[in-house]
MIPAGU-113093 format. One record per residue: residue in three letters; z, y, x of N, C-alpha, C, CB in turn. Coordinates in steps of 0.05 Angstrom, whole numbers, plus 32768, in hexadecimal, padded with zeros to 4 digits. Glycine has a CB too. Example, Ala and Ser with C-alpha at 12.3 -4.5 7.8 and 13.67 -1.06 7.14 Angstrom:
2
ala809C7F8E8108809C7FA680F6809C7FBE810880B57FA780E2ser808E7FD38101808F7FEB8111809D8001810280727FF4811A
# end
This chain:
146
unk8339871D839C833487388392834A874B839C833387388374unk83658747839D8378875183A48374875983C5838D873E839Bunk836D874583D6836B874983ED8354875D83FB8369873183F5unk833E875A83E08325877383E2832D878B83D68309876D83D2unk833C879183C9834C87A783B9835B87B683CC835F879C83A2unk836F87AA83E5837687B183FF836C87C08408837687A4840Eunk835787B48417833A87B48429833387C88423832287A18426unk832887CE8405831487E483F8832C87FC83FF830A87DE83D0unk8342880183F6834D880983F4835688218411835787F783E9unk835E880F8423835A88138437834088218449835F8802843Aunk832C881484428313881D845083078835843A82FB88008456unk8313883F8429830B885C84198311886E84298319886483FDunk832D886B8432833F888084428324888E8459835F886C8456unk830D8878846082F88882847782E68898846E82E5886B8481unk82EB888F845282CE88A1843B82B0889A843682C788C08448unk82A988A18429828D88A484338275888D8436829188AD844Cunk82698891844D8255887A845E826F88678462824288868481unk827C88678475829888568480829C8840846782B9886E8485unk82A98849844E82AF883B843A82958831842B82C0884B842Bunk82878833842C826E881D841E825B880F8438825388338405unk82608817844F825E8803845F826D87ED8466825C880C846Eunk828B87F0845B829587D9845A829787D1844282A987D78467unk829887D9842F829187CF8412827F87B9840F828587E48401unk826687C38421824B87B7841E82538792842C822F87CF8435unk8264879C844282688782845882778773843D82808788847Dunk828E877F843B829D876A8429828F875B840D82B6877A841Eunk8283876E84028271876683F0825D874A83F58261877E83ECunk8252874F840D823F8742841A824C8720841B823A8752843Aunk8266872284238278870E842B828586FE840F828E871D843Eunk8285871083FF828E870383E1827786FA83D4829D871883CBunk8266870583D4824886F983CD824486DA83E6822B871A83D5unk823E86D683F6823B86BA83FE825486AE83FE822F86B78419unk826486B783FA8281869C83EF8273869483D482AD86AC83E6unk827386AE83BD8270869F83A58252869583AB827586B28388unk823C869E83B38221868783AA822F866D83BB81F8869283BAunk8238866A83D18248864883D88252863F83C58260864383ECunk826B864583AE8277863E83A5826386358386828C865083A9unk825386498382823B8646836B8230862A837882218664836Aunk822686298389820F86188398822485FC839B8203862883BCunk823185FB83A2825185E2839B824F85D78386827185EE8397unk825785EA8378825B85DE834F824685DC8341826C85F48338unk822785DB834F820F85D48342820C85BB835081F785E98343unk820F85B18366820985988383821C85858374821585A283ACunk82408591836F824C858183598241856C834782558591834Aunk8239857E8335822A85838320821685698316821B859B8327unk8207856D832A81F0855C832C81F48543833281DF8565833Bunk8209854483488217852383518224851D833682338523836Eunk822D852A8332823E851C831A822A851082FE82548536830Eunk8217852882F08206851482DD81EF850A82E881FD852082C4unk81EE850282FD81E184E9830781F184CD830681D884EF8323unk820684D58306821D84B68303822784BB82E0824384B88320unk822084CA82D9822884D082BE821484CA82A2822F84EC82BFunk81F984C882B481E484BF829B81E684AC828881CE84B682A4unk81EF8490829781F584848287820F8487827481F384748292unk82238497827E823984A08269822684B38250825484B7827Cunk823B84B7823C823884C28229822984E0822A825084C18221unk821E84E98217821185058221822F851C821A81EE850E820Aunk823C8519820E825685278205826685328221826A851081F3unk82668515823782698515824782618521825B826985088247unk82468527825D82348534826982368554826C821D852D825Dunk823E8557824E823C857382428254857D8250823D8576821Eunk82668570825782838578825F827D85888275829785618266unk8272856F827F826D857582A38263858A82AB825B856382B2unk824585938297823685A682A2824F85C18294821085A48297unk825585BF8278826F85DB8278827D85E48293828C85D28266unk829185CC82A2829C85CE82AE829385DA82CD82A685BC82A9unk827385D682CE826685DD82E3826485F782E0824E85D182E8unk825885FC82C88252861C82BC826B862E82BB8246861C829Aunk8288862682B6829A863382B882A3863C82D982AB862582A8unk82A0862582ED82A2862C83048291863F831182A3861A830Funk82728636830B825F86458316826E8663830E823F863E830Aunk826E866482F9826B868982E58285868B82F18269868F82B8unk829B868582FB82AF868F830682AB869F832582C086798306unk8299868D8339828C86908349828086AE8348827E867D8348unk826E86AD8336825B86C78331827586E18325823B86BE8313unk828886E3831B829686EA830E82A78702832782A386D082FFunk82A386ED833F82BB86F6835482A68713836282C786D58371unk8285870883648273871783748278872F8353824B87048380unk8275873083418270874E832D828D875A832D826487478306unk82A0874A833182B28755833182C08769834F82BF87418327unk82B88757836382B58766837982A08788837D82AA874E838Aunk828A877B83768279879C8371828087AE83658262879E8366unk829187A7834E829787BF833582B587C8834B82A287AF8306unk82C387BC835482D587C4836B82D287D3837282D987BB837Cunk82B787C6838B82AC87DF839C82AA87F68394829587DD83A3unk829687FB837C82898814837F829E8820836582618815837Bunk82B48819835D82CA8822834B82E78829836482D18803832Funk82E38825838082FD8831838682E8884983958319881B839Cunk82CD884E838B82C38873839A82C58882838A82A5887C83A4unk82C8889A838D82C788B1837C82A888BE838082DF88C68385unk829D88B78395827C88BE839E826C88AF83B0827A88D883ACunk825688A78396824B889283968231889783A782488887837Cunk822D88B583BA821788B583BC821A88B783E4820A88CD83A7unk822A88AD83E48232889784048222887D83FF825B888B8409unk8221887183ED8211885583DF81FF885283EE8204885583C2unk81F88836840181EB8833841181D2882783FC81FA88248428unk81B2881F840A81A1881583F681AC87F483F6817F881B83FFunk81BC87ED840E81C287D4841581D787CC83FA81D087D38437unk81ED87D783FB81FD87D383E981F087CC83C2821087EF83EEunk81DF87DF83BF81D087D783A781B787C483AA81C787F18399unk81B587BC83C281A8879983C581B3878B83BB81A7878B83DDunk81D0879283C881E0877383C581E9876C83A781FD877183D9unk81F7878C839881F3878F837781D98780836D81EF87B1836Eunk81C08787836F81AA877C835F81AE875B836D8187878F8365unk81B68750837D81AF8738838881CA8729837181B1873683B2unk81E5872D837181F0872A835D81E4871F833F81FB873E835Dunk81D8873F833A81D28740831A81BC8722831E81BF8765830Cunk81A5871F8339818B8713832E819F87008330816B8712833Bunk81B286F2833F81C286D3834481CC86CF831F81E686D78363unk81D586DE831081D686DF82F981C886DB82E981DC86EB82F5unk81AD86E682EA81A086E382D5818E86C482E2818E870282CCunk818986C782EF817C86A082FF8189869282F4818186928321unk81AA868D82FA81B9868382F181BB867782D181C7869282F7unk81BC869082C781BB868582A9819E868382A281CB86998293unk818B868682A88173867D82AA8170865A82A88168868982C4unk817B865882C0817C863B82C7819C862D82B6817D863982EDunk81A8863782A781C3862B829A81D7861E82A781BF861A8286unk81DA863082C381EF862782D5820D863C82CE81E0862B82F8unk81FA865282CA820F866082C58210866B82A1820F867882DCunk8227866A828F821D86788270822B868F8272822586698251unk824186998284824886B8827C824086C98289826086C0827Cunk824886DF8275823B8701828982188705827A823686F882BEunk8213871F827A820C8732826E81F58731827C821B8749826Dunk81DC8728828681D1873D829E81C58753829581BC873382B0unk81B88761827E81AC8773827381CE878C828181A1876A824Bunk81E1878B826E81FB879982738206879D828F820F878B8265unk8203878B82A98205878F82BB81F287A382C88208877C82C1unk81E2879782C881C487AB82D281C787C382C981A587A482C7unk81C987C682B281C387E582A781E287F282BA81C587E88278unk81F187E282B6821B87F382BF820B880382DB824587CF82D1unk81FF87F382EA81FD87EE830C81E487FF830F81F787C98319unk81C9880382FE81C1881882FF81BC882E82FA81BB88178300unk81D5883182E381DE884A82E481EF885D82ED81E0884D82D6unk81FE885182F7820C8850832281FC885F832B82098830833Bunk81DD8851833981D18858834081BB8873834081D188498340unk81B38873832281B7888A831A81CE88A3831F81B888828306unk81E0889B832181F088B1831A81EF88B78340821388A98305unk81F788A5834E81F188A7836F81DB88BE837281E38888837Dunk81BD88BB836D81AE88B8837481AE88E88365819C8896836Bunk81B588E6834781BE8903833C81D0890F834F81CE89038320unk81E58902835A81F98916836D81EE8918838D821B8908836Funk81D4890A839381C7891083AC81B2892B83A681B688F283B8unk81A58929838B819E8944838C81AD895A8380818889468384unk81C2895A837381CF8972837581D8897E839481E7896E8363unk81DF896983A081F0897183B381DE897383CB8207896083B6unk81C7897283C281AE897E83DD81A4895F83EB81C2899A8400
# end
């Protein structure tokens, strides 16, 4: 995060299109680290209570926590990265349609997620609404401003 905080930082100085075109790249790039790292600690996961059936279910229960804590850390790094992004602009209506792909691709990896009880933290109703009302507000300063 620190090293994207740089980056962002840096690539504002361009403004504009410039800065959410690389927003979008970096974003892009923290999103397939964390679904690998998600996709890891579920493959884990599975190896493990398959040798674990016959252990205790207590045991079991551990395992899948400990999956769920890694996974949701995983997912943790992609929302935290986006709220980055579009929190070091002052004008959000540079916002590519690409960049709020990769936002909704986040939120749906979240709500699947805990769908399927890989992942238990995070909000998705609260996320969605933060991210489209971003969008919203993007979408108000394109028609004020013609």
């Amino acid at each position: 995060m620190n090293q994207l905080r740089s980056a962002l930082a840096a690539s504002r100085e361009k403004g504009g299109e410039g800065y959410f075109a690389f927003a979008s790249r970096a974003l892009g790039e923290v999103i397939v680290f964390a679904l690998a790292v998600e996709e890891e600690c579920e493959e884990d996961f599975q190896k493990q209570a398959q040798r674990l059936e016959l252990s205790s279910r207590k045991t079991l229960e551990k395992a899948h926590q400990k999956m769920q804590k890694e996974a949701g850390r995983a997912w943790l790094l992609m929302s935290q990265a986006a709220h980055l992004c579009v929190g070091e602009s002052d004008d959000l209506a540079a916002v590519s349609p690409y960049f709020w792909e990769l936002v909704d691709a986040i939120i749906d990896d979240l709500s699947i997620n805990q769908k399927r009880g890989t992942i238990a933290l995070g909000n998705v109703k609260e996320e969605r609404d933060y991210f489209e009302a971003l969008k919203a507000e993007k979408k108000a300063k394109k028609l004020v401003n013609g």
